[in-house]
One Martini backbone bead per residue (centre of mass of N, CA, C, O) as a GRO file, in nm:
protein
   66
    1UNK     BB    1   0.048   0.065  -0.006
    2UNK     BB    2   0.322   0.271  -0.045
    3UNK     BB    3   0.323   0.281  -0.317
    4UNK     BB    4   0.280   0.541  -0.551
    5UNK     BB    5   0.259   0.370  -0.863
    6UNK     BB    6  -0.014   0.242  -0.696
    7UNK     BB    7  -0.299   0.207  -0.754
    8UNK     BB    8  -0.636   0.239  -0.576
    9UNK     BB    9  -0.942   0.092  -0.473
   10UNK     BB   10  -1.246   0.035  -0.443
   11UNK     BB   11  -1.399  -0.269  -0.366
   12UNK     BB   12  -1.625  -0.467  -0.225
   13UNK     BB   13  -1.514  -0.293   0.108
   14UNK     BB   14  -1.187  -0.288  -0.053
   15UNK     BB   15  -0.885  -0.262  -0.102
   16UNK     BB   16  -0.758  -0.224  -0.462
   17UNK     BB   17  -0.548  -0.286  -0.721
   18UNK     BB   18  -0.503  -0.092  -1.020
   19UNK     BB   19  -0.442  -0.367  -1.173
   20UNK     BB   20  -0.238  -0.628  -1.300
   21UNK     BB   21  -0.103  -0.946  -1.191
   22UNK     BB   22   0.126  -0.861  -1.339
   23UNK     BB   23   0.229  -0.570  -1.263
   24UNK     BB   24   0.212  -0.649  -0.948
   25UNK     BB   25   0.458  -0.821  -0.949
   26UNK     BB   26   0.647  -0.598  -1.032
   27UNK     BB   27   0.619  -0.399  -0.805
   28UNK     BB   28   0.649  -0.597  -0.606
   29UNK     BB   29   0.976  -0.725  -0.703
   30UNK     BB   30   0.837  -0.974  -0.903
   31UNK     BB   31   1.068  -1.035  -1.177
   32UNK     BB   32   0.953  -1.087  -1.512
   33UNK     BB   33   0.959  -1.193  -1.808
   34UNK     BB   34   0.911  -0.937  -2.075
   35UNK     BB   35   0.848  -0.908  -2.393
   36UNK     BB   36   1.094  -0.681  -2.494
   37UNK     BB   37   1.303  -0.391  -2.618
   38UNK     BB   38   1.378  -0.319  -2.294
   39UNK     BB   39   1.501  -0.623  -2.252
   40UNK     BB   40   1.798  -0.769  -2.259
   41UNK     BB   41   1.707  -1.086  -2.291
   42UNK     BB   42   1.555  -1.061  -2.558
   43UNK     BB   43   1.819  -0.961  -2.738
   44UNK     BB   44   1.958  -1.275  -2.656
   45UNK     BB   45   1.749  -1.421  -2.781
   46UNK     BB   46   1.711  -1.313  -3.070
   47UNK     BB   47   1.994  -1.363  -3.163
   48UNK     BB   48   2.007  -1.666  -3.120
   49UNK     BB   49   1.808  -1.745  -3.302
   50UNK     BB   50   1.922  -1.620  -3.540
   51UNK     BB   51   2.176  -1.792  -3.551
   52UNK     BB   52   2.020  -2.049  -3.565
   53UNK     BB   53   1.884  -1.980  -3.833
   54UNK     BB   54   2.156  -1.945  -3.989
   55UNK     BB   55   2.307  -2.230  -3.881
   56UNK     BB   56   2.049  -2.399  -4.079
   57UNK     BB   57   2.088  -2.317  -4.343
   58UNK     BB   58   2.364  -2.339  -4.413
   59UNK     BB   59   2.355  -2.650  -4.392
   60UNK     BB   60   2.152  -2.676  -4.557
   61UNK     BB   61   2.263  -2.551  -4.810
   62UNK     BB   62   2.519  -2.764  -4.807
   63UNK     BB   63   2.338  -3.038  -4.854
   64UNK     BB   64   2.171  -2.933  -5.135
   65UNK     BB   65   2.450  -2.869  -5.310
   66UNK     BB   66   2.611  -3.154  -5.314
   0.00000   0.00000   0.00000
């Protein structure tokens, strides 16, 4: 409740976070990996597969042509 960046509501009788379930444990500094171009891990992964699919189409390109 301390949180400034974290709305609440009235809901039923009680205060309730104004946020959804991913967005409130990010909040609340259970870190999740949310893929997106602001993420480190996003851009190692999309690299990672960039290679494994360039160095499978270059072994398929070189058992083709032999």
């Amino acid at each position: 409740m301390d949180a400034q960046h974290i709305e609440h509501i009235w809901w039923d009788g009680k205060i309730v976070p104004k946020t959804n379930e991913a967005m409130l444990a990010i909040a609340r500094g259970g870190h999740k990996f949310m893929p997106g171009p602001d993420e480190p891990r996003f851009w190692l992964m999309a690299i990672g597969i960039i290679l494994i699919l360039i160095g499978g189409g270059r072994l398929a390109y070189k058992h083709f042509t032999k």
